[in-house]
N, C-alpha and C positions, 0 to 999 in steps of 0.2 A: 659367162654368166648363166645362172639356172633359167632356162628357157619358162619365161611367164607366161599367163592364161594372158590369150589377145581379147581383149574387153569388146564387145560391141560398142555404139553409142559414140566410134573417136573421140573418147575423154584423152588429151594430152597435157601433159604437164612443165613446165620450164622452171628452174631453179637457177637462180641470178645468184650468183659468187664468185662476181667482180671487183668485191669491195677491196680499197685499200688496207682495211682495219688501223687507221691512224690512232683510234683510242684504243686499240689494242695493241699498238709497237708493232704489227706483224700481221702479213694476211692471215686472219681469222679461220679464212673455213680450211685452212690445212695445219693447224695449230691439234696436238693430239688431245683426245679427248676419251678417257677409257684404252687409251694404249693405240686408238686406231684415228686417224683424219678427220674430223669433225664433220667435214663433207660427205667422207661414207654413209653417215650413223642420218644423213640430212637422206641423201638419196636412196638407201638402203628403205627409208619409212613409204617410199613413192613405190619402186620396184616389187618390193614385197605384199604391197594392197594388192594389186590383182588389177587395180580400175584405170589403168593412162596403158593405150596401146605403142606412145612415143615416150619418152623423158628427153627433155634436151636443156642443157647446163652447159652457163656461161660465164666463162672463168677470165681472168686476168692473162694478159700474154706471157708471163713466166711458167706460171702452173698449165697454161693450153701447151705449152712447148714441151713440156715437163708430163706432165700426164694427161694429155689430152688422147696420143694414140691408143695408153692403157685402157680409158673410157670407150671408147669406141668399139674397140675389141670385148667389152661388158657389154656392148647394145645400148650403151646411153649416146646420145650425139652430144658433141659441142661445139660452140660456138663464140668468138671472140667476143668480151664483153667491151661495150662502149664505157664511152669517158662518165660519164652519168646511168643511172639507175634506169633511167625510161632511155638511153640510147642503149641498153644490153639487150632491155626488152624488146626493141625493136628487134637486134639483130636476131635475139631467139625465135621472134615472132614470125619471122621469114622462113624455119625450118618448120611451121606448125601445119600439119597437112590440111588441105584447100577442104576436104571433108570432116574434118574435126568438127564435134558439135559443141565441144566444151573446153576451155584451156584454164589449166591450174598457176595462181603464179606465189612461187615458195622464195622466200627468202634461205640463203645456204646457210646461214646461222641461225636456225630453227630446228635442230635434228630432234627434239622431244616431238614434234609432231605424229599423228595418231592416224590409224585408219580409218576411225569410227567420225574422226574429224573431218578426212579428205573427205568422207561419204556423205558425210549432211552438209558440206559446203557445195560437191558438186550438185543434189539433188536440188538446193533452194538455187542455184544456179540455173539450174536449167526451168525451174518455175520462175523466177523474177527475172532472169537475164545477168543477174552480178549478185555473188553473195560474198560476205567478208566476216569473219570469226571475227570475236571480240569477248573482254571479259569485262568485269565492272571496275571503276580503280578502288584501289585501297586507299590513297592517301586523298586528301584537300588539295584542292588545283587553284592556284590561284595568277590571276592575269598579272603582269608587268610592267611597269611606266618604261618607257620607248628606251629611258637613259638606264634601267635596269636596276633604280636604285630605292625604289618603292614599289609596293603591290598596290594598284589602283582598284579590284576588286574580286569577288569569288561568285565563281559559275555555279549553278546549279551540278550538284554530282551527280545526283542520281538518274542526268540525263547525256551524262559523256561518258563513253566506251572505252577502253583502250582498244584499238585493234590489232590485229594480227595477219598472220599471213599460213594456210593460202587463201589468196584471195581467187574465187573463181568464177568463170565470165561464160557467157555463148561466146561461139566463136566472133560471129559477125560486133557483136559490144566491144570485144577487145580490141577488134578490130576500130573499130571508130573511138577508142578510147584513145590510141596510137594517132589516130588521124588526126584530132582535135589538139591532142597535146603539143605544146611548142616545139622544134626542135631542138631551142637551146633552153629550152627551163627544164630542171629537174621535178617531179615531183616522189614523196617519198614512198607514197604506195601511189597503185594506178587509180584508187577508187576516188581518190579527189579530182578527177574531172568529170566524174557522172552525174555532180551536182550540173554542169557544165550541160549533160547532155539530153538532160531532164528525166534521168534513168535513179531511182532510189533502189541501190544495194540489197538485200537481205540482210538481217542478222544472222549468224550464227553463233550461238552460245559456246565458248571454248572455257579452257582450264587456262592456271597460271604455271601449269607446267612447259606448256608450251611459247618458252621464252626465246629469246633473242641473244644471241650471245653480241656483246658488243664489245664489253670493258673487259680487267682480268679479274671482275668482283663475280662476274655472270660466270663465267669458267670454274673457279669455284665453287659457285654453286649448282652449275651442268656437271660436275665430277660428282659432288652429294647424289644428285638425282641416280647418276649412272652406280653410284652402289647399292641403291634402290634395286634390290631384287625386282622391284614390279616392273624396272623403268626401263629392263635387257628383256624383252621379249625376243621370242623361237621367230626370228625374223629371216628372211633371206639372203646371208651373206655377198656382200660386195664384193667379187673376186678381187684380190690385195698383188700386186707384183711381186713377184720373190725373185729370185737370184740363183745359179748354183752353178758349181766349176768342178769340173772333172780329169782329170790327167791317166795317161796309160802308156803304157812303154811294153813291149817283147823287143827280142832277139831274134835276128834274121837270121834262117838257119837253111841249108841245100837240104833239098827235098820236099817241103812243106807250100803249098800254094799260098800265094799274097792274096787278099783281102783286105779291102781296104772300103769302108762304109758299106759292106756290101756287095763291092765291086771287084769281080778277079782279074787279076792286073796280070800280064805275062814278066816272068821277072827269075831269073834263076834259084832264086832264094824266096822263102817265103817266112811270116813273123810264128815262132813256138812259143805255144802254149796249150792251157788245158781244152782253153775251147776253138776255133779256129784263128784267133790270135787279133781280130780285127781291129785293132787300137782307135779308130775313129768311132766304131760302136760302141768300145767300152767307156771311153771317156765321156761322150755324151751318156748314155745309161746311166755311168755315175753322175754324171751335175746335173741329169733330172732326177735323180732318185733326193742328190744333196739341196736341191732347192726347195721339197716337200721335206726335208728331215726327215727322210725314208732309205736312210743307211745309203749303202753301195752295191755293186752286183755280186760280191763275193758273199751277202747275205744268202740270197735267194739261191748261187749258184758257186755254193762253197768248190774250191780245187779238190777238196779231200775225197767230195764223192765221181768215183771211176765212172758210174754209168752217165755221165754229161761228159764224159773225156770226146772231145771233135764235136761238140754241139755247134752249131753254128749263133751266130752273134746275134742273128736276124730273131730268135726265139728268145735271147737276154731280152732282144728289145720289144716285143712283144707283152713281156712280162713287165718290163717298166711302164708300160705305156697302161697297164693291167694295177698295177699303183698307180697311177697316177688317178686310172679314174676314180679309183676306192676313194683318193682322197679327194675329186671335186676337182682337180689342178688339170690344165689348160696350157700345151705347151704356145709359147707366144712365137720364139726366135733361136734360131740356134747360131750356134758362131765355133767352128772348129778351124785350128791350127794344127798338121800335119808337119812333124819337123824329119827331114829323111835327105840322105845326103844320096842315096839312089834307092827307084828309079827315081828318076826327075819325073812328076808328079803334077805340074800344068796340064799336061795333055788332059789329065783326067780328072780335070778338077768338075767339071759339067756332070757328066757321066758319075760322081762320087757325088756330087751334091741331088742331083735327081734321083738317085737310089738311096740317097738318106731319107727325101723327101715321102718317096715314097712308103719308104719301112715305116717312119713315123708320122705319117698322116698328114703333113704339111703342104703347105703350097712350097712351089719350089723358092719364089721368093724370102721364105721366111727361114732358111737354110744359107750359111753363107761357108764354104770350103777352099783352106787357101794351105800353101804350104811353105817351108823355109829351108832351108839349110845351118847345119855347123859348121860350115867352114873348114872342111878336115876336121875338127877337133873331137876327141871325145871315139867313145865306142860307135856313137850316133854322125860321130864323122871319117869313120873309118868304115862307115856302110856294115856295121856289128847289129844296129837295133833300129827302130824307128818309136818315135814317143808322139802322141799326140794329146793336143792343150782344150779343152771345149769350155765353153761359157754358154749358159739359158738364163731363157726368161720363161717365168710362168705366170699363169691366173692364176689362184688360190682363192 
């Protein structure tokens, strides 16, 4: 994630998107919206103001399973959401630091949200204790007979709101908002127990941009919005998960040193090539280069040119890593397969994965180095060549 200005003041923010989306056939805030997550475009509005020193978002247990380590690894926390609306809130409200003076609470199906919004709701927050956006309605409101099958009568309009979210508190209000509230009633924003607490909200004046996705009629009309030139602001990119897979094969040949991630292994034979032949650096180099769609190493370090003849693998990767930053990408995880019918390659699997780690900036954890055999079969089973297989993951 793009490292953000730390805000004085512990403004924090928590973004509830644990709904089911039953009227939308499908959980809602990972449904795509402009080609990307609906969730990003939601938290992407928070990260990019500048004003919440935490973010912490609470997802449903498939998607926490699913991309909750990706989150984390961005500097957002998460947290599992509860079976109801105000039990997510709670669980988020448990990461919210003990010195926060102010907590934001967003709905994940709200990504038109604005900064100029978050900023006059935390400001009459921290003057009233609770402020809540709201717009005026459009339509006639009219009351309901119990059996739903008559209107019994019509409320004054020009005295009801629609609200919105975020809604935002001092710390200590939120807090006894949580406290008051039953453990088993839901309510559907927090600010309906402040009647309760004898605490009156603020207004904040909002737009009708900033909707709700709920049905697939609001999706539709969150896609109009998003080809609204005005509605894609120069915001702060979500780093996105990517992917990318690499392969590399030499020929074992007498005379040439083995290399292998780095690591010179004692071995009669060692892998020819142009540059010292390292197959687990070049496979990795390639599928980080392939999961930024940033070519392969024979771009940067064609064979045609002589003066790289014997370069070492450790300067390929160097230069990958040199891509990478150009484009913002963030390696996450590496995963290499070594397939070599000798040496036998156990012994060194520590030793090869700590000297990946190292080359490429990693904890050693986030490196994993294993090897296989052919079985006799093949040039690769007749101890002729070694090939090895790598898989990444990256931030983008």
């Amino acid at each position: 994630m793009t490292k953000k200005e730390k805000k004085t003041g512990g403004a924090e923010a928590i973004i509830l998107a644990g709904g089911s989306g039953s009227r939308m056939g499908a959980e809602k805030q990972y449904l795509p919206l402009a080609g990307r997550p609906m969730i990003e475009w939601t938290v992407e509005a928070f990260t990019s103001s500048g004003l919440f020193s935490k973010l912490i978002l609470a997802l449903g247990p498939d998607n926490l399973e699913k991309y909750g380590p990706a989150w984390e690894k961005a500097g957002v926390s998460v947290v599992p959401a509860g079976a109801t609306r105000t039990g997510s809130l709670r669980n988020a409200f448990e990461l919210v630091s003990p010195g926060a003076e102010l907590v934001a609470v967003h709905d994940g199906a709200r990504p038109f949200v604005d900064k100029a919004l978050i900023e006059a709701c935390l400001a009459k927050a921290a003057e009233a204790g609770a402020a809540v956006p709201a717009v005026p309605l459009k339509d006639t409101v009219k009351k309901v007979a119990a059996d739903g099958k008559n209107f019994e009568s019509t409320p004054e309009r020009s005295a009801l709101l629609a609200v919105q979210t975020p809604q935002c508190y001092k710390r200590a209000v939120l807090a006894s908002i949580l406290s008051r509230a039953g453990s088993k009633k839901d309510y559907s924003d927090e600010s309906q127990v402040l009647e309760q607490l004898g605490i009156k909200a603020a207004v904040v004046p909002s737009n009708y941009r900033n909707i709700k996705i709920t049905t697939p009629e609001d999706l539709v009309i969150a896609e109009a919005f998003m080809k609204d030139a005005k509605a894609v602001t120069a915001r702060v990119k979500i780093p996105v998960s990517r992917a990318g897979f690499g392969y590399d094969i030499h020929r074992l040949v007498e005379g040439r040193p083995l290399v292998l991630g780095g690591v010179k292994i004692e071995h009669p034979k060692g892998l020819l090539g142009h540059s010292d032949g390292d197959v687990v650096l070049h496979s990795i180099c390639d599928a980080l280069l392939g999961s930024i769609s940033a070519g392969e190493i024979g771009v940067y370090f064609p064979p045609t040119d002589l003066t790289l003849m014997g370069i070492s693998s450790g300067v390929i990767a160097e230069k990958t890593l040199e891509v990478l930053l150009s484009k913002k990408a963030r390696i996450v995880n590496v995963d290499a397969t070594i397939v070599a019918e000798e040496p036998k390659l156990k012994p060194h699997y520590e030793a090869i994965r700590d000297s990946v780690a190292k080359i490429l900036k990693l904890d050693r954890a986030d490196v994993s180095i294993k090897a296989k055999s052919r079985e006799g079969l093949g040039d690769i089973g007749h101890g002729e060549a070694i090939v090895c297989y790598a898989a990444v993951s990256v931030l983008k």
